[in-house]
VEXKOL-169133 format. One record per residue (C-alpha): residue number from 1; residue in one letter; x, y, z. Coordinates in steps of 0.02 Angstrom, whole numbers. Layout:
// residues N
@i->NUM	aa->a	c1->X	c2->Y	c3->Z
...
// end
This chain:
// residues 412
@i->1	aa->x	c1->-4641	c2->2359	c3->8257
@i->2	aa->x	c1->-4722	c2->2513	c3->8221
@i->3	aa->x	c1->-4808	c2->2514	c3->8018
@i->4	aa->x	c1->-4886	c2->2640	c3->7908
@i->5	aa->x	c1->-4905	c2->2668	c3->7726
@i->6	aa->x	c1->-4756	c2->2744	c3->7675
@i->7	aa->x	c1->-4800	c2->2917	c3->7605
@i->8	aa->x	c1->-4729	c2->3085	c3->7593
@i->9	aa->x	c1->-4864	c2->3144	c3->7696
@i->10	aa->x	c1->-4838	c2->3038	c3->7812
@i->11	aa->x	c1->-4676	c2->3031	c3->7844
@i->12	aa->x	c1->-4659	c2->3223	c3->7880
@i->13	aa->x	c1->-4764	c2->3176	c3->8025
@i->14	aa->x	c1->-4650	c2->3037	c3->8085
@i->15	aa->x	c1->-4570	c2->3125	c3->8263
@i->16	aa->x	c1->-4367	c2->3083	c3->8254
@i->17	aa->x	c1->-4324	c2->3002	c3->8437
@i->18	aa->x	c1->-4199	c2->3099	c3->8513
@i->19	aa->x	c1->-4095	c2->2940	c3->8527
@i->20	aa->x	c1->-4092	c2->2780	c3->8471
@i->21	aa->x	c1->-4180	c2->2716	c3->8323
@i->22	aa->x	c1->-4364	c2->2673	c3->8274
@i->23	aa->x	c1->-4429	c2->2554	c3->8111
@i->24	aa->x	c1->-4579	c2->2577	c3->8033
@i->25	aa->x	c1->-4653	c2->2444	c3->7925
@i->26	aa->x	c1->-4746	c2->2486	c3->7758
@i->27	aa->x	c1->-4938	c2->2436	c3->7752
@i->28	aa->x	c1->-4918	c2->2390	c3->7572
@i->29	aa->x	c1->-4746	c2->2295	c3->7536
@i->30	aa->x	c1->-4712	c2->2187	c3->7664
@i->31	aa->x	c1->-4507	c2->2204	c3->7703
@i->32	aa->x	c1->-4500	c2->2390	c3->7658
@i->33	aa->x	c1->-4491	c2->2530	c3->7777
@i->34	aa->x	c1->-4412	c2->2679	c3->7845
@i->35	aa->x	c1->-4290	c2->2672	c3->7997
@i->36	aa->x	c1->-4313	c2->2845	c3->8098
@i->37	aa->x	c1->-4162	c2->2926	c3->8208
@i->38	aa->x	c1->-4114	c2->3094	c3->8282
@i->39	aa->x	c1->-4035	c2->3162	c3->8127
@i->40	aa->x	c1->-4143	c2->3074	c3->7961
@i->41	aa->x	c1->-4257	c2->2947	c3->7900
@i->42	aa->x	c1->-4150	c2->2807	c3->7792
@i->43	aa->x	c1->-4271	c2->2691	c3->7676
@i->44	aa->x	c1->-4232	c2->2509	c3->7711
@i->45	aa->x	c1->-4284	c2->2314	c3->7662
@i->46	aa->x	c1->-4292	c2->2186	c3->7803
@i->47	aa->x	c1->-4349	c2->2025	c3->7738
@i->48	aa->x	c1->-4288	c2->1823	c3->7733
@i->49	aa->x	c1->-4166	c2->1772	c3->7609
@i->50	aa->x	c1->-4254	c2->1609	c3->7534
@i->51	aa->x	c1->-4113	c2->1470	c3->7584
@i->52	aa->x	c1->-4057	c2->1540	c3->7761
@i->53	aa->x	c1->-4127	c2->1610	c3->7916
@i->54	aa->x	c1->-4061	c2->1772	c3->7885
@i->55	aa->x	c1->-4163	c2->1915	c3->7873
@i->56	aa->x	c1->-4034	c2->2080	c3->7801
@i->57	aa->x	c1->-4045	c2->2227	c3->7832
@i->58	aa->x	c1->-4035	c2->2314	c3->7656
@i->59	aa->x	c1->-4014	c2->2525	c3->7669
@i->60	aa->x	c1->-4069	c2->2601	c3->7532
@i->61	aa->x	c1->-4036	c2->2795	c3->7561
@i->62	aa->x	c1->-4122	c2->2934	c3->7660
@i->63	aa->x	c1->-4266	c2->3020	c3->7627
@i->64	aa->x	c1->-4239	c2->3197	c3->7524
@i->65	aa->x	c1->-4113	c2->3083	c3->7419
@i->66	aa->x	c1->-4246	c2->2978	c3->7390
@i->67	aa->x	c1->-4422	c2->2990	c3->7343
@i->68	aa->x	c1->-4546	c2->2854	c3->7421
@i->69	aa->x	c1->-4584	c2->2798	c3->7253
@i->70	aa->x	c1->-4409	c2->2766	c3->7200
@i->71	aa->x	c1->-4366	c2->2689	c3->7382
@i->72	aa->x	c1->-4509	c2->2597	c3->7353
@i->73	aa->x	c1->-4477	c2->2541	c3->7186
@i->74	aa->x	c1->-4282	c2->2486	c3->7229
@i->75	aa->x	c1->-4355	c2->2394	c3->7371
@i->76	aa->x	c1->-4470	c2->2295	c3->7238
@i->77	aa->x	c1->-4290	c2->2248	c3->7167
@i->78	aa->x	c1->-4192	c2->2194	c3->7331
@i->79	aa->x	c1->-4333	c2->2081	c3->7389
@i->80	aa->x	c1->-4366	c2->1994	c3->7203
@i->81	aa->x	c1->-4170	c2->1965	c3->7249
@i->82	aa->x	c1->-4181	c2->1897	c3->7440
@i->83	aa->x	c1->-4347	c2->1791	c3->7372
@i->84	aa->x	c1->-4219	c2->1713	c3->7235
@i->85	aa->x	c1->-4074	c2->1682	c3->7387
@i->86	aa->x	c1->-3966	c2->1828	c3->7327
@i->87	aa->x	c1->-3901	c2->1941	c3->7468
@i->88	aa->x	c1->-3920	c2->2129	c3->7379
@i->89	aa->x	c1->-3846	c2->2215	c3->7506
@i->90	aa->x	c1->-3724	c2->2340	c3->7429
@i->91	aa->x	c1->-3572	c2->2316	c3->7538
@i->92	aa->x	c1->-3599	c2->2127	c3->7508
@i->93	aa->x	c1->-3565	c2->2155	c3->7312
@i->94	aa->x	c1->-3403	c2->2083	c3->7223
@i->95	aa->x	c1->-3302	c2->2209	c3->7188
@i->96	aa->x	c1->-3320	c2->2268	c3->6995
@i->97	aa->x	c1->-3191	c2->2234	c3->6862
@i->98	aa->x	c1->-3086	c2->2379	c3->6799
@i->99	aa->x	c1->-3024	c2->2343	c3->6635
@i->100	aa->x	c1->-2904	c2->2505	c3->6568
@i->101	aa->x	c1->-2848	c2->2564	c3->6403
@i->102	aa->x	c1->-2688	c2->2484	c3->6417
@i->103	aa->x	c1->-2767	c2->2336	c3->6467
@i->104	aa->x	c1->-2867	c2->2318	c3->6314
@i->105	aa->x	c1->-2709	c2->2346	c3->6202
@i->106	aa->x	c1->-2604	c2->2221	c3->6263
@i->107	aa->x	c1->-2748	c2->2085	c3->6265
@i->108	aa->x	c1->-2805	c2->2154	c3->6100
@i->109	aa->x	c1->-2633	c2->2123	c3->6044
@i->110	aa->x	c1->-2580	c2->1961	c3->6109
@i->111	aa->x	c1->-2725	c2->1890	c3->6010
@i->112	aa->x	c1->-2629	c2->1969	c3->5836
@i->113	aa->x	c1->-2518	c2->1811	c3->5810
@i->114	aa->x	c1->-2518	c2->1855	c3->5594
@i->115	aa->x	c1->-2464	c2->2059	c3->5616
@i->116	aa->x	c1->-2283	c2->2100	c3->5524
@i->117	aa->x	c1->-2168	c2->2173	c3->5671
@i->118	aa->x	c1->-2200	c2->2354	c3->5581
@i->119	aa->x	c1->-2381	c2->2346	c3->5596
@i->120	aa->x	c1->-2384	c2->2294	c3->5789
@i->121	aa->x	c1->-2235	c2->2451	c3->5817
@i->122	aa->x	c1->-2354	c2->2559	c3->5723
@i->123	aa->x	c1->-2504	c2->2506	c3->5839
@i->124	aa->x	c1->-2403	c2->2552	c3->5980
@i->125	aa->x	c1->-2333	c2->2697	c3->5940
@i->126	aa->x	c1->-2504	c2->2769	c3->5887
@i->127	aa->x	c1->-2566	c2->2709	c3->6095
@i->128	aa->x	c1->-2413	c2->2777	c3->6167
@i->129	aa->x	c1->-2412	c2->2943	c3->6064
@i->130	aa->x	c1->-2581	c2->2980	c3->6024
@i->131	aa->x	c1->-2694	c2->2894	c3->6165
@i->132	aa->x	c1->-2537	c2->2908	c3->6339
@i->133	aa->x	c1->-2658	c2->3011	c3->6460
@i->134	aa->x	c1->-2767	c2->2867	c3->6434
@i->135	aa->x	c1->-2694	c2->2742	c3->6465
@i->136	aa->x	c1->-2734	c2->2712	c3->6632
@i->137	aa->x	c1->-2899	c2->2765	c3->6637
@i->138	aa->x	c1->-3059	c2->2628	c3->6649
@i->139	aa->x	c1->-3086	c2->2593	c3->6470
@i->140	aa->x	c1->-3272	c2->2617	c3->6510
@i->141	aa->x	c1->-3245	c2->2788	c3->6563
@i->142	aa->x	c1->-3200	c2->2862	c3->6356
@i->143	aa->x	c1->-3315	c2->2935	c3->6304
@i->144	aa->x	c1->-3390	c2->2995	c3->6135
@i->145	aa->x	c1->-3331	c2->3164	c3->6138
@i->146	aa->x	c1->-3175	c2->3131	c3->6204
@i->147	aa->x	c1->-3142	c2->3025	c3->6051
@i->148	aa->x	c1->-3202	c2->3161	c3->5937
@i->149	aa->x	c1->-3100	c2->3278	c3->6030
@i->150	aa->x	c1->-2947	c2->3196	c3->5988
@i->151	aa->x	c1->-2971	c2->3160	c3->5814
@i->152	aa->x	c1->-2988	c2->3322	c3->5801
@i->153	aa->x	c1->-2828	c2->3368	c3->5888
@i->154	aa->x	c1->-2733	c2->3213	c3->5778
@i->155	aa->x	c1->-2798	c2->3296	c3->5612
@i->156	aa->x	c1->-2720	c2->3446	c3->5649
@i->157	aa->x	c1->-2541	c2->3400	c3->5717
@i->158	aa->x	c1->-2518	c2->3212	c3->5630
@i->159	aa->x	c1->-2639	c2->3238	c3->5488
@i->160	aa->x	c1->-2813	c2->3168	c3->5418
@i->161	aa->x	c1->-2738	c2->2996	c3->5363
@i->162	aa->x	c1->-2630	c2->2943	c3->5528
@i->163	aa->x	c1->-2765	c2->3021	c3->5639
@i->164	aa->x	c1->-2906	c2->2902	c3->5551
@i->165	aa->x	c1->-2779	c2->2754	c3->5568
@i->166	aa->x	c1->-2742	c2->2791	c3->5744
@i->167	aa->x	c1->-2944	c2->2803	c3->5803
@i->168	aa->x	c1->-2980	c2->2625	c3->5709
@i->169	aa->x	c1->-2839	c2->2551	c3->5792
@i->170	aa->x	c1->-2953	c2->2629	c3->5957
@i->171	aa->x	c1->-3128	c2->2573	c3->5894
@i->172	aa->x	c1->-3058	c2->2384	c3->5853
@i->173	aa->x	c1->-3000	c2->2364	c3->6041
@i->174	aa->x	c1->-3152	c2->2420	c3->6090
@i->175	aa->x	c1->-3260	c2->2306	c3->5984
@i->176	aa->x	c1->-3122	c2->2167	c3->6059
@i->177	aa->x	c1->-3175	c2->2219	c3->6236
@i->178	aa->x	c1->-3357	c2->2215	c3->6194
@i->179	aa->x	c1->-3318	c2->2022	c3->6138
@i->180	aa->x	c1->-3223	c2->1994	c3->6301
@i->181	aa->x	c1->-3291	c2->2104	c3->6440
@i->182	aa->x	c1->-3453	c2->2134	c3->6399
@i->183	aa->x	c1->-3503	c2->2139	c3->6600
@i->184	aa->x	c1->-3376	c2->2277	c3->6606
@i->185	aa->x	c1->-3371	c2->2361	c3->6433
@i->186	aa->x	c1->-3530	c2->2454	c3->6397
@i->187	aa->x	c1->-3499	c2->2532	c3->6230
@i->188	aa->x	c1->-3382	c2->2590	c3->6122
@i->189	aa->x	c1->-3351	c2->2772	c3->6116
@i->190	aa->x	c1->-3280	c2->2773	c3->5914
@i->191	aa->x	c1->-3472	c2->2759	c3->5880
@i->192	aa->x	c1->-3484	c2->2937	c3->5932
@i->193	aa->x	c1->-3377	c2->2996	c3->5787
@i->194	aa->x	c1->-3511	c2->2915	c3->5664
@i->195	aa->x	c1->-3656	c2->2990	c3->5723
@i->196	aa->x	c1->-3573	c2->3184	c3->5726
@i->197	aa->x	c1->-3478	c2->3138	c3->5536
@i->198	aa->x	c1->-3580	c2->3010	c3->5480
@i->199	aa->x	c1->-3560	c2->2856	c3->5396
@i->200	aa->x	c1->-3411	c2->2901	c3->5291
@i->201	aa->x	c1->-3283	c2->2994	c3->5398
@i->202	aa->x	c1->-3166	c2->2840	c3->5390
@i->203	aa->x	c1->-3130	c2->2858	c3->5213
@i->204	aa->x	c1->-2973	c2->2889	c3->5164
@i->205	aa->x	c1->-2915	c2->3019	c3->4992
@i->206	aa->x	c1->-2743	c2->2982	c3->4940
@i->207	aa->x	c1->-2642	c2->3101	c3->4978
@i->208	aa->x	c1->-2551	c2->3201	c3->4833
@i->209	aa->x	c1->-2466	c2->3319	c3->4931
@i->210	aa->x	c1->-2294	c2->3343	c3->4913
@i->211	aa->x	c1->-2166	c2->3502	c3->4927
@i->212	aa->x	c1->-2167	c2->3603	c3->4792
@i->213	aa->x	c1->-2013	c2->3681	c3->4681
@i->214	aa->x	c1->-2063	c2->3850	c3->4737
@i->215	aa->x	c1->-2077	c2->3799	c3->4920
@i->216	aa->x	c1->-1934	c2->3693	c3->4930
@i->217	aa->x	c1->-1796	c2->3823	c3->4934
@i->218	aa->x	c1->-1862	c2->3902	c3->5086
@i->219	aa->x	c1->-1898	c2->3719	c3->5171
@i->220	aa->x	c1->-1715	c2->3640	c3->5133
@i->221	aa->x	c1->-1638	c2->3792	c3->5210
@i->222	aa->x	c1->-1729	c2->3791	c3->5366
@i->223	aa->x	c1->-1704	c2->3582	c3->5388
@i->224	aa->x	c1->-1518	c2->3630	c3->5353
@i->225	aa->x	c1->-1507	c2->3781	c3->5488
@i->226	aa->x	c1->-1603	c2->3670	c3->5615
@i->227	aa->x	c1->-1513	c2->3665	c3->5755
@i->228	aa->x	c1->-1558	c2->3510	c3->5808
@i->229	aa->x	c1->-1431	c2->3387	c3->5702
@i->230	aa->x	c1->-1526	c2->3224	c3->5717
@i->231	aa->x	c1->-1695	c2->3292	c3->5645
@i->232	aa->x	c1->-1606	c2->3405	c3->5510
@i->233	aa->x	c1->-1515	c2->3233	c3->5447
@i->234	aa->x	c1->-1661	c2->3143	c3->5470
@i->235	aa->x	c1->-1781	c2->3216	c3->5354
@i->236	aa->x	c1->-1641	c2->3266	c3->5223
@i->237	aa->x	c1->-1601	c2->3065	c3->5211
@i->238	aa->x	c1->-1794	c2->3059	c3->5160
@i->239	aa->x	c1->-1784	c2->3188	c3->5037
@i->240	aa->x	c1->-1608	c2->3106	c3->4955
@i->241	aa->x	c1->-1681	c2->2938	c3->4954
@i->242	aa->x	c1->-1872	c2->2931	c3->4981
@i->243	aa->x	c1->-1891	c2->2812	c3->5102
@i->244	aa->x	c1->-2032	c2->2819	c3->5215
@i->245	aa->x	c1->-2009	c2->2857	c3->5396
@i->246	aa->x	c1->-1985	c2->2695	c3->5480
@i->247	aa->x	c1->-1866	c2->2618	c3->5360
@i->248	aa->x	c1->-1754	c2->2784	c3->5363
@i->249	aa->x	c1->-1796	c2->2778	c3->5583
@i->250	aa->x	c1->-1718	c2->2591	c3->5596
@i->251	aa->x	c1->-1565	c2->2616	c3->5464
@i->252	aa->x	c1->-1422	c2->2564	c3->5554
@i->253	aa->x	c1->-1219	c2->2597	c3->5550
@i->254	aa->x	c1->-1209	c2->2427	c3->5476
@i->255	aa->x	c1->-1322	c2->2451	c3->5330
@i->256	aa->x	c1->-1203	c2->2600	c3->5284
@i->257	aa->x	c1->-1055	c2->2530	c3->5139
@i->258	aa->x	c1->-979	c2->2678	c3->5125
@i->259	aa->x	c1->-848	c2->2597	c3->4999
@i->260	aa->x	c1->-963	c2->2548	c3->4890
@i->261	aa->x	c1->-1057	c2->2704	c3->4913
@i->262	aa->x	c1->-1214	c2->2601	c3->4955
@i->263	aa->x	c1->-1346	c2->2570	c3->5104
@i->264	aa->x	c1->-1467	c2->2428	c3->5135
@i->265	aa->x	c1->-1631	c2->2419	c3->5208
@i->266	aa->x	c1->-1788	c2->2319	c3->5274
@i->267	aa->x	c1->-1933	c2->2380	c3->5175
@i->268	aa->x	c1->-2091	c2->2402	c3->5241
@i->269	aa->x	c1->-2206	c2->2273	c3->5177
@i->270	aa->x	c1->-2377	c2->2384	c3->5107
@i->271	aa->x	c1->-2561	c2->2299	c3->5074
@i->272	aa->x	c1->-2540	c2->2212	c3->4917
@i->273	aa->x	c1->-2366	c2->2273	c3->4893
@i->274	aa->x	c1->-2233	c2->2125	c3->4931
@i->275	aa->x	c1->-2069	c2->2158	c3->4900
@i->276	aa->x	c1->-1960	c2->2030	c3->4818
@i->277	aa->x	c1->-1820	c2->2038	c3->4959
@i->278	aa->x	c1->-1816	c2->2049	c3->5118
@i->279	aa->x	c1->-1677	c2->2154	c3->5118
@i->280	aa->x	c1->-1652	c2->2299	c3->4972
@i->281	aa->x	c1->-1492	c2->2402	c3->4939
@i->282	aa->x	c1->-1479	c2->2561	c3->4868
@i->283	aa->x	c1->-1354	c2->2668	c3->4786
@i->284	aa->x	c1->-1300	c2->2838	c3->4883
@i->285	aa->x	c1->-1286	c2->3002	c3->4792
@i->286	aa->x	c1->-1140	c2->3129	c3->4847
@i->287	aa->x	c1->-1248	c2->3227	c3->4941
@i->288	aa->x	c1->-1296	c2->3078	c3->5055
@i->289	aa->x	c1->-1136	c2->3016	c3->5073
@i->290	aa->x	c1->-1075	c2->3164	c3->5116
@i->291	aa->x	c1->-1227	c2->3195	c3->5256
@i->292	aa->x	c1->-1169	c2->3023	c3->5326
@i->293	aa->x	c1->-999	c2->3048	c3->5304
@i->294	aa->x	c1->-1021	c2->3189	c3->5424
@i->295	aa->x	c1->-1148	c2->3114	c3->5544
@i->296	aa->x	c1->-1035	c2->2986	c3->5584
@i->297	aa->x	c1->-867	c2->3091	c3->5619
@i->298	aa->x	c1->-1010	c2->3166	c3->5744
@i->299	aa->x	c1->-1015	c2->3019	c3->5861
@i->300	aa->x	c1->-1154	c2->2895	c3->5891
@i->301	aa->x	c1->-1245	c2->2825	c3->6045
@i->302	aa->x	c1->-1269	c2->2658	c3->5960
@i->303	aa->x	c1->-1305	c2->2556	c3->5818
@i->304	aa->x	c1->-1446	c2->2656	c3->5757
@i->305	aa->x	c1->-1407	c2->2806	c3->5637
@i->306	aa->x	c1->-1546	c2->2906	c3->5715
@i->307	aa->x	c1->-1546	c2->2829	c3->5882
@i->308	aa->x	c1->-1707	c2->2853	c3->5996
@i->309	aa->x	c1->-1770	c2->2863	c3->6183
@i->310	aa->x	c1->-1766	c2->2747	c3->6284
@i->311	aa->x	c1->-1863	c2->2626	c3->6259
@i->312	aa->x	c1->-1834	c2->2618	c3->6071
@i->313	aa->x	c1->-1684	c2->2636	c3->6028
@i->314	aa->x	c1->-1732	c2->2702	c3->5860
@i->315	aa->x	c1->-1807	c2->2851	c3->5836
@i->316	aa->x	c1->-1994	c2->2806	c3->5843
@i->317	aa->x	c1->-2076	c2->2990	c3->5847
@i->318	aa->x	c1->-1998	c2->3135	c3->5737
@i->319	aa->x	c1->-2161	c2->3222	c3->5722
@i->320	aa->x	c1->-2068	c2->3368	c3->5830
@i->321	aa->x	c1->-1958	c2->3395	c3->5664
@i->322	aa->x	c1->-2079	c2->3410	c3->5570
@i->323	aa->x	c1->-2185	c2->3548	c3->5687
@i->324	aa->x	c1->-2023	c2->3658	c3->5707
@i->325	aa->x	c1->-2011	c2->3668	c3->5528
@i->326	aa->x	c1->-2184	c2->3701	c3->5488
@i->327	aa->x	c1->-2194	c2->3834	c3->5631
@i->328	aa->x	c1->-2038	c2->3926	c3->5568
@i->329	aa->x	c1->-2070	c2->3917	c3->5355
@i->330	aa->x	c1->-2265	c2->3884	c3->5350
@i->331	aa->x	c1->-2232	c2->3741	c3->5229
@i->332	aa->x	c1->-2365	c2->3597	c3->5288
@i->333	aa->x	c1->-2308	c2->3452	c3->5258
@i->334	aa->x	c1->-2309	c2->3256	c3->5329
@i->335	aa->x	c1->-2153	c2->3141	c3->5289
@i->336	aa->x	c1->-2217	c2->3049	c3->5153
@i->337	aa->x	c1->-2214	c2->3199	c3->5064
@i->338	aa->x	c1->-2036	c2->3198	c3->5057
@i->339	aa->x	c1->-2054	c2->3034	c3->4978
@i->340	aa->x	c1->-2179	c2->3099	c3->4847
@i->341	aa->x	c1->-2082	c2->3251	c3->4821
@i->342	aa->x	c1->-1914	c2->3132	c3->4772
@i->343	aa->x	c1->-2010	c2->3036	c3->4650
@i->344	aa->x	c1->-2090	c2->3187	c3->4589
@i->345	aa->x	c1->-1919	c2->3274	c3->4556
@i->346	aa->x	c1->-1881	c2->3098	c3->4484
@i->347	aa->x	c1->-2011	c2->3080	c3->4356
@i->348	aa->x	c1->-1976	c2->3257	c3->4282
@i->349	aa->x	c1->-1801	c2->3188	c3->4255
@i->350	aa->x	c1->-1880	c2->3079	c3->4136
@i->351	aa->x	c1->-1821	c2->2923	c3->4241
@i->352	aa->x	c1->-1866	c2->2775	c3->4154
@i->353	aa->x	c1->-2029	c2->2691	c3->4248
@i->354	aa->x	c1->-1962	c2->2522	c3->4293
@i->355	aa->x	c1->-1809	c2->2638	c3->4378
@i->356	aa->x	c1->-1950	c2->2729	c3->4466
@i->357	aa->x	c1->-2008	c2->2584	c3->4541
@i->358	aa->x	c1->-1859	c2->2527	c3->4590
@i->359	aa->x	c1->-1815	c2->2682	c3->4684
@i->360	aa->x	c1->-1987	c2->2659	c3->4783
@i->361	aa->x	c1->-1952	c2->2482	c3->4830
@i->362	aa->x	c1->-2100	c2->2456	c3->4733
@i->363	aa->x	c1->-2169	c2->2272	c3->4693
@i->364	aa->x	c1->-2166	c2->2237	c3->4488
@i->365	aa->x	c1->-2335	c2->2113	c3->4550
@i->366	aa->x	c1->-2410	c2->2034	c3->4406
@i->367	aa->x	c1->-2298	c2->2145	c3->4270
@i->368	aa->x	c1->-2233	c2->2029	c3->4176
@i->369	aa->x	c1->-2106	c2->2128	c3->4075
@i->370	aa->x	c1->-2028	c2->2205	c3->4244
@i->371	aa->x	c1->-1999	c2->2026	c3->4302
@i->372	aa->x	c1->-1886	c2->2004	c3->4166
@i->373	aa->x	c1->-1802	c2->2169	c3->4197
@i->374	aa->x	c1->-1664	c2->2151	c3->4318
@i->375	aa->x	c1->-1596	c2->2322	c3->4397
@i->376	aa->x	c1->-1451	c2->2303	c3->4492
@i->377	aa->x	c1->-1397	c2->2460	c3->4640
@i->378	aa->x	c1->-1264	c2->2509	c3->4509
@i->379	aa->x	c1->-1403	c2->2538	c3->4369
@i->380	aa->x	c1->-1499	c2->2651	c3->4489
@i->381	aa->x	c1->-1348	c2->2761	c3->4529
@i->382	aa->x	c1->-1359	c2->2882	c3->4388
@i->383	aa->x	c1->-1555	c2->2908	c3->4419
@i->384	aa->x	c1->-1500	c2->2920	c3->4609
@i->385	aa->x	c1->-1374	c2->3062	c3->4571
@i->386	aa->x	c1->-1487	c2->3135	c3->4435
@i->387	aa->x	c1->-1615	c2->3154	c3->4567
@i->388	aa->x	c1->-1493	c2->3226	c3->4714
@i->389	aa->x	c1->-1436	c2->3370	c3->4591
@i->390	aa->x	c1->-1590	c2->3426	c3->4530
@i->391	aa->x	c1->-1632	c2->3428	c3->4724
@i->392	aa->x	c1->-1470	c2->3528	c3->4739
@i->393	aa->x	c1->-1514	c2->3653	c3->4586
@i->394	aa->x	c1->-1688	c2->3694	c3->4654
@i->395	aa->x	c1->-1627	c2->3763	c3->4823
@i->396	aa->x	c1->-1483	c2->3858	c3->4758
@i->397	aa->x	c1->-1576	c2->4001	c3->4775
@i->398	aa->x	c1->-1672	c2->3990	c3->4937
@i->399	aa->x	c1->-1735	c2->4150	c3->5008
@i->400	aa->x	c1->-1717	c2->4201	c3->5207
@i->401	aa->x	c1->-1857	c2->4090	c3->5312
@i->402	aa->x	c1->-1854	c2->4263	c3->5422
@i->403	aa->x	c1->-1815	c2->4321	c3->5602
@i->404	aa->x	c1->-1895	c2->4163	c3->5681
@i->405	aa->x	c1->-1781	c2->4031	c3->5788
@i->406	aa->x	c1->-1794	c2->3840	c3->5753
@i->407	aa->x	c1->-1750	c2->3804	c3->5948
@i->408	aa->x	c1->-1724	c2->3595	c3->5986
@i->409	aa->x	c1->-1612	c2->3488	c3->6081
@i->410	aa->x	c1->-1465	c2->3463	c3->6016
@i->411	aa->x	c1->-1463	c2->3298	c3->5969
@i->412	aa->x	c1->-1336	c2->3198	c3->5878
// end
């Protein structure tokens, strides 16, 4: 065999054969060299594998792609590999694990054995509405800006708070995955967002937004000319009753007594908020009777008052409702707001506090004095109906939203 100190210099004088193949040995690293054909000249290692009698061939890449001192320097590697009985050659490789998005979630799940069933729907709804293009993508393949991108995009069509929420539900798989995979999860891209907002941009301000008595004329009369039934019931039930989303989402037929004028729920169970009953009922004013009243002559596809897609058969993503509203009146608002704006309209009523609470499902905790106040759905009626008419007195005069169309499906 043929050797020479593999140079640049010298290879340009290396003459290609017009067929076949020649190897030239390096001078200086013994099991390096440079195989020379018609068309190129490919860097190679050629050396035992400590254990066997084999001696690989090991191509590194061709000249022009290569430098001779990187060739020379990923030889060094492949034969500190054949000298420890490890066969480097790269078509000899296992195959490398792909771990996905979607494949982080569901182990990242299965691992949550203490989460309430509303926390783990909220988890994923926030992957399968927020994070569905990625789904299927290698989880190692997010990057930094990609998760700054779409915080971005979150704050601005779900708001600050859910758009936080949704990227730490992101950053915690990926610390899980880190744990778990750490041969085939490098990093995890939520650091990004630190370093551009720094150290902070998790916090969370409570929101005090809610809709105004000089916006709300012009935002009930849009919700009521929306043309899509399902979403204009929807958020009026949160207005008449301030329940947050998911509750109102999973009310169904059955919780509905319209004798009794009445409807029970499963309340969402809040940090440090524990409500004393699983189950809560609640008084309906005439307004929201009357709403139901006509939502069920309507027709229903099943047992859900505000039935969803398939999967869910609740509705599990109204955010739509909310755009088409905003678009057409230029009211911003999220749907909690509707649920400060009720007890906002409350509290001016003068409703008495321990009412209050009891409208918001709120826990009395370590208050004594409302543990020894028991307030039954009828004592909550008259603040119920007090509320619904003031509602009902502050969009009696609501002005024209203008020319533009509120255009939906027309769901029931």
């Amino acid at each position: 065999m043929p050797s020479l100190k593999i140079t640049k210099a010298n290879l340009k004088n290396i003459v290609k054969p017009t067929a076949g193949q020649v190897d030239y040995f390096d001078t200086d690293l013994a099991g390096f060299g440079v195989r020379a054909t018609k068309d190129a000249l490919t860097f190679f290692v050629r050396s035992r594998q400590r254990g066997t009698t084999k001696k690989p061939f090991i191509p590194i890449g061709a000249f022009g792609l290569f430098t001779c001192e990187q060739a020379r320097s990923e030889a060094t590697t492949y034969l500190q590999k054949l000298k420890s009985g490890i066969d480097p050659h790269p078509g000899r490789q296992p195959k490398a694990e792909t771990i996905t998005v979607a494949d982080l979630h569901r182990q990242y799940m299965s691992t949550k054995k203490t989460l309430a069933p509303a926390t783990i729907r909220q988890y994923n709804a926030w992957m399968e509405n927020h994070f569905k293009d990625w789904l299927t993508l290698p989880a190692d393949t997010i990057t930094g800006s990609m998760v700054l991108d779409r915080l971005e995009q979150l704050e601005i069509i779900n708001g600050k708070s859910q758009a936080i929420n949704a990227v730490k539900l992101l950053r915690s798989l990926f610390r899980f995955g880190l744990a778990l995979h750490p041969g085939v999860i490098h990093r995890n891209p939520v650091d990004g967002v630190r370093e551009v907002r720094e150290r902070d941009w998790a916090k969370k301000k409570r929101r005090t937004t809610f809709i105004t008595p000089e916006d709300l004329p012009v935002w009930f009369k849009a919700v009521n000319d929306y043309n899509n039934p399902k979403g204009r019931d929807y958020m009026l039930l949160l207005l008449y009753t301030g329940l947050r989303r998911n509750e109102a989402a999973r009310l169904k037929w059955s919780d509905i007594d319209f004798k009794r004028k009445a409807f029970s729920f499963i309340p969402e169970k809040k940090r440090g908020e524990k409500p004393e009953d699983d189950q809560v009922t609640m008084p309906m004013s005439e307004q929201l009777y009357k709403l139901l009243l006509k939502r069920r002559a309507a027709g229903y596809e099943n047992e859900y008052i505000f039935p969803g897609k398939h999967p869910s058969p609740f509705l599990s993503n109204p955010d739509n409702y909310k755009r088409d509203i905003i678009a057409v009146t230029d009211v911003q608002f999220c749907f909690h707001d509707l649920r400060r704006t009720f007890i906002t309209i409350a509290e001016s009523l003068d409703v008495p506090h321990y009412s209050l609470k009891a409208l918001l499902n709120h826990s009395m905790g370590n208050d004594v004095t409302g543990g020894y106040i028991q307030i039954t759905t009828e004592r909550l009626r008259g603040p119920m109906q007090k509320i619904a008419d003031r509602i009902t007195e502050l969009i009696a005069d609501a002005p024209s939203v203008g020319d533009k169309n509120l255009v939906a499906g027309a769901c029931i």
